[in-house]
C-alpha positions in Angstrom: -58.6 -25.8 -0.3 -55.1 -26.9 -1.5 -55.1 -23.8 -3.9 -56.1 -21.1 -1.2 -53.3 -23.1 1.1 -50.9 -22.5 -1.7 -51.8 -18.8 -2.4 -51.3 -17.8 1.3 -47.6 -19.7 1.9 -47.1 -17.5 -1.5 -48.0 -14.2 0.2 -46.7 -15.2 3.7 -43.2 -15.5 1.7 -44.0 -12.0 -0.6 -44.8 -10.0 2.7 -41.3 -11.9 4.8 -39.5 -11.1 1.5 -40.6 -7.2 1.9 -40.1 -6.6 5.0 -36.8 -8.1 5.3 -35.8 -5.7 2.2 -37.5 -2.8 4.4 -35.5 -3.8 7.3 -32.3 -3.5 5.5 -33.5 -0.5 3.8 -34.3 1.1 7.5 -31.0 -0.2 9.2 -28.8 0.9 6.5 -30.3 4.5 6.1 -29.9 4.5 10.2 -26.4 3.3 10.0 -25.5 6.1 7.1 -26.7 8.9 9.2 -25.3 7.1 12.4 -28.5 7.1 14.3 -29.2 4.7 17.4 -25.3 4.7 17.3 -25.1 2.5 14.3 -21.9 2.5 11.8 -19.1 1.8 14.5 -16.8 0.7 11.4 -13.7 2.7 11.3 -13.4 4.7 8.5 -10.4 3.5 6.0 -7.5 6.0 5.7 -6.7 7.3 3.0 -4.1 5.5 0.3 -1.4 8.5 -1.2 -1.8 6.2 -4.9 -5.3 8.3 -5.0 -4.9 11.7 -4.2 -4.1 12.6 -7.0 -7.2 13.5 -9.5 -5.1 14.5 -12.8 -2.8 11.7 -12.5 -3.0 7.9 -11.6 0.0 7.6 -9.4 -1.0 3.9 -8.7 -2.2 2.0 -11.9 -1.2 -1.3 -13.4 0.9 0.2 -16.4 -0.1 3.7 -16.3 2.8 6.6 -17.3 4.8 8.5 -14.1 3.3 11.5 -12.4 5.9 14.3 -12.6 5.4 17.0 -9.7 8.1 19.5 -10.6 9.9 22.8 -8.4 10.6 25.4 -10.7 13.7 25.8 -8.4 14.6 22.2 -8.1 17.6 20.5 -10.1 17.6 17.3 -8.7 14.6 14.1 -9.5 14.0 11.8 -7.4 11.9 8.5 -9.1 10.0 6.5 -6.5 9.4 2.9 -8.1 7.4 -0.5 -7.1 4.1 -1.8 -6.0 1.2 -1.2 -3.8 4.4 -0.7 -1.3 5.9 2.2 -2.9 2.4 3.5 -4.3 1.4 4.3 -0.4 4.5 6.4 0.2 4.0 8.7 -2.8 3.2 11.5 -1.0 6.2 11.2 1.1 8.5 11.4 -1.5 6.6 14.2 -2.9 6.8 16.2 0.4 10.0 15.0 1.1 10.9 16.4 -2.2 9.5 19.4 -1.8 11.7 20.2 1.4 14.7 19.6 0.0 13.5 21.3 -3.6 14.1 18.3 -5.6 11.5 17.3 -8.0 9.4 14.3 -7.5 8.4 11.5 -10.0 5.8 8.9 -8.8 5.6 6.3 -10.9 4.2 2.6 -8.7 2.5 -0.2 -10.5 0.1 -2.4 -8.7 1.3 -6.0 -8.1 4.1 -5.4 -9.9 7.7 -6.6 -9.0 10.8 -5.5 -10.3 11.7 -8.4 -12.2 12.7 -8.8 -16.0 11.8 -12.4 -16.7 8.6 -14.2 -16.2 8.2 -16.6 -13.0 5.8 -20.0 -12.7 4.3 -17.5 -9.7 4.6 -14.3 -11.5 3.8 -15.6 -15.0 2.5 -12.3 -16.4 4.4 -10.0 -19.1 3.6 -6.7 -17.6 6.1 -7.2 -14.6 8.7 -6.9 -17.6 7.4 -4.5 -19.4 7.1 -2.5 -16.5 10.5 -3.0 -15.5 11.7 -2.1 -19.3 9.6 1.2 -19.1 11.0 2.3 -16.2 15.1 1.0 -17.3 14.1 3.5 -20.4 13.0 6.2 -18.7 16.4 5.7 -15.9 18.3 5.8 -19.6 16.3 8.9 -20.7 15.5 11.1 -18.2 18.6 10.4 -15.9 17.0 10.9 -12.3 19.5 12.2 -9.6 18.1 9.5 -6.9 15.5 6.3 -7.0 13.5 5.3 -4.0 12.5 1.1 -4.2 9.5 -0.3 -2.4 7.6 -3.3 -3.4 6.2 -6.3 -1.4 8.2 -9.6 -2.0 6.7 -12.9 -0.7 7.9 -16.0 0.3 7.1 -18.0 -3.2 9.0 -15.3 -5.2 12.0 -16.4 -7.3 14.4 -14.6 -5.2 17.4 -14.9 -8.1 14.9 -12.6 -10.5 14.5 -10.2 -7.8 18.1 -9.6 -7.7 18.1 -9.5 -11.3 15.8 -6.8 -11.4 17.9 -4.4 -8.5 21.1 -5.2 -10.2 19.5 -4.3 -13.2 18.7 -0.9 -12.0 21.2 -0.2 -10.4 23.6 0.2 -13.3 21.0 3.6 -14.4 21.4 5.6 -11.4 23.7 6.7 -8.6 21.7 6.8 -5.7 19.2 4.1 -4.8 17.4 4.3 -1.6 15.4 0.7 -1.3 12.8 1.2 2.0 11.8 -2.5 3.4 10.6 -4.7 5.9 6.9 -2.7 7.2 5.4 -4.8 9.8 2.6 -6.8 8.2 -0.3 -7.4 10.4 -3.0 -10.4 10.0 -6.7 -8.4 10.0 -7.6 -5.3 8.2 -9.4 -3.2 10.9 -11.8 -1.6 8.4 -13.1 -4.7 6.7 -17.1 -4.8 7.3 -17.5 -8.1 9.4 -21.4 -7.4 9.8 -24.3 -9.0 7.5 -25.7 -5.6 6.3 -22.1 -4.2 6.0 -22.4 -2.3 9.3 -21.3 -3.1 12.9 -24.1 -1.9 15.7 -22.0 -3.2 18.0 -18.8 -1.2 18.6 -16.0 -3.2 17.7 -12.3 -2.7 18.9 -9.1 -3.8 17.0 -5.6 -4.0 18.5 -4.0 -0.8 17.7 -0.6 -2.1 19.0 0.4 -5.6 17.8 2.7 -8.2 19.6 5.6 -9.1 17.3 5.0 -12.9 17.7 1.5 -12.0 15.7 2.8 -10.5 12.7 3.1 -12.6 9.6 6.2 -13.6 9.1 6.3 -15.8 6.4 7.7 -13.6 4.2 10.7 -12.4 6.6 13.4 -14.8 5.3 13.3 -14.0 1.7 13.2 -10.2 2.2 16.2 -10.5 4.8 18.3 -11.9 2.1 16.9 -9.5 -0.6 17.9 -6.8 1.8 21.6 -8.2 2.2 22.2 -8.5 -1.1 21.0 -5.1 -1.9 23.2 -3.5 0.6 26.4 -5.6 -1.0 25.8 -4.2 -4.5 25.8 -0.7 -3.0 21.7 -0.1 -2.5 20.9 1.7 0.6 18.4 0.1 2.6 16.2 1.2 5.3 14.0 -0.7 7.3 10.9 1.1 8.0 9.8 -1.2 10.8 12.4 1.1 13.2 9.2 3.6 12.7 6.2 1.3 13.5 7.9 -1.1 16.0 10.0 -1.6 19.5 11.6 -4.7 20.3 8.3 -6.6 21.5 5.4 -4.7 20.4 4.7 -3.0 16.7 1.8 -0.4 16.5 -0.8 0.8 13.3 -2.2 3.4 15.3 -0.8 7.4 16.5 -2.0 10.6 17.7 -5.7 9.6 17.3 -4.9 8.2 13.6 -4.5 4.6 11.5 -0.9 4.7 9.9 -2.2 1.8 7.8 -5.3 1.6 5.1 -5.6 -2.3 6.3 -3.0 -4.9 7.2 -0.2 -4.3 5.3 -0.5 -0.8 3.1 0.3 2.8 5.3 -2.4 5.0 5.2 -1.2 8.8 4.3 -0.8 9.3 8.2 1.7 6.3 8.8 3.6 7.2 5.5 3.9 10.8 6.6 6.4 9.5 9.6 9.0 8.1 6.9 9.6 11.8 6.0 12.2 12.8 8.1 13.9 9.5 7.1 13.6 10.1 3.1 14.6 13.9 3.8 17.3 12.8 5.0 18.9 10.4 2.7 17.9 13.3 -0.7 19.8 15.9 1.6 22.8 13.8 1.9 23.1 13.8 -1.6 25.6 16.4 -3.3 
């Protein structure tokens, strides 16, 4: 009796086991082909560091993507992190519009720095940094574009390094700060089967007092600094934000791929901004 007790809880939990996996399988096909109105998760924008099939505009320690104008006789090099990576097809259409050529060449979670810190401990930051000193030395681009994401715990006295540094290579340096950084990521799943069959809504426009801040204070002084060695700074958050209120979405589209990187959209309204600064330059 004990055995034939013991062989049904084993079934009971076979049989629970399949048809959970069944319902999964059901709700997920539903979701995919958005029956019963299932799949209410926004769709993630798309990031310019991967449009780019033949070359890897965005990698870790990858070489520059060149996209040349066989009229153009000025470069411009756009340089940084995540932060730059996102506006790569600005600078490219930018570029275009003024015939300059365009150099992309962003490395993820990499600051411009030349020395190692206790929270940025890892060599590639400098050899990154010395690639791209060689390459200001070699190839002698007309114009550099900076952006990169500096927080709070940085060493802010290596950061300076790493600008001053720079700046000794090339005439004109453009450095494009201070994007609003918002606290969710509006196309994270927050649903067990990865799905939402509830329609969820996100705050498209953001009150200021939400924004994280944290950062703020080092990248104000960064931005100082930069303007008194002769940098040009602009700070994109004119674009995305009023005095009270900051916004991540336009004309039916995300500007942002989640909280803190511009999707293709958002990065397209810099444009006129990065147009202007390569046409101001004889």
């Amino acid at each position: 009796m004990k055995g034939s007790n013991s062989l049904r809880s084993f079934l009971f939990l076979i049989a629970l086991s399949v048809m959970t996996l069944l319902q999964y399988l059901f709700l997920d096909f539903a979701a995919q082909n958005k029956y019963f109105g299932l799949d209410h998760n926004p769709q993630r924008p798309a990031y310019a560091g991967d449009l780019d099939p033949m070359c890897a505009r965005h990698s870790v320690s990858g070489p520059p993507c060149e996209y040349p104008k066989s009229t153009a006789k000025k470069t411009v090099l756009l340089i940084g992190d995540s932060h730059a990576g996102d506006l790569g097809q600005a600078v490219i259409d930018a570029a275009n519009g003024n015939n300059w050529n365009a150099v992309i060449w962003t490395h993820g979670n990499s600051l411009l720095q030349f020395s190692t810190s206790s929270y940025r401990p890892e060599d590639i930051h400098i050899v990154n940094a010395n690639k791209i000193v060689d390459y200001l030395m070699t190839e002698s681009p007309d114009a550099l574009i900076l952006s990169q994401s500096v927080h709070h715990y940085d060493d802010i006295e290596l950061v300076k390094e790493g600008l001053r540094k720079v700046k000794d290579y090339v005439p004109n340096f453009l450095m494009i700060s201070s994007r609003p950084i918002f606290f969710d990521d509006p196309f994270a799943s927050r649903s067990l089967l990865g799905q939402n069959i509830k329609p969820v809504t996100y705050d498209k426009t953001v009150s200021k007092s939400k924004l994280v801040t944290k950062h703020k204070d080092i990248q104000g002084k960064i931005e100082q600094y930069a303007l008194g060695i002769g940098i040009k700074v602009f700070d994109s958050s004119t674009i995305f934000c009023t005095n009270l209120n900051c916004t991540r979405y336009n004309n039916e589209q995300w500007l942002y791929t989640d909280s803190n990187h511009l999707s293709v959209s958002g990065a397209k309204l810099l444009i006129p901004y990065i147009s202007s600064y390569l046409s101001s330059i004889n």
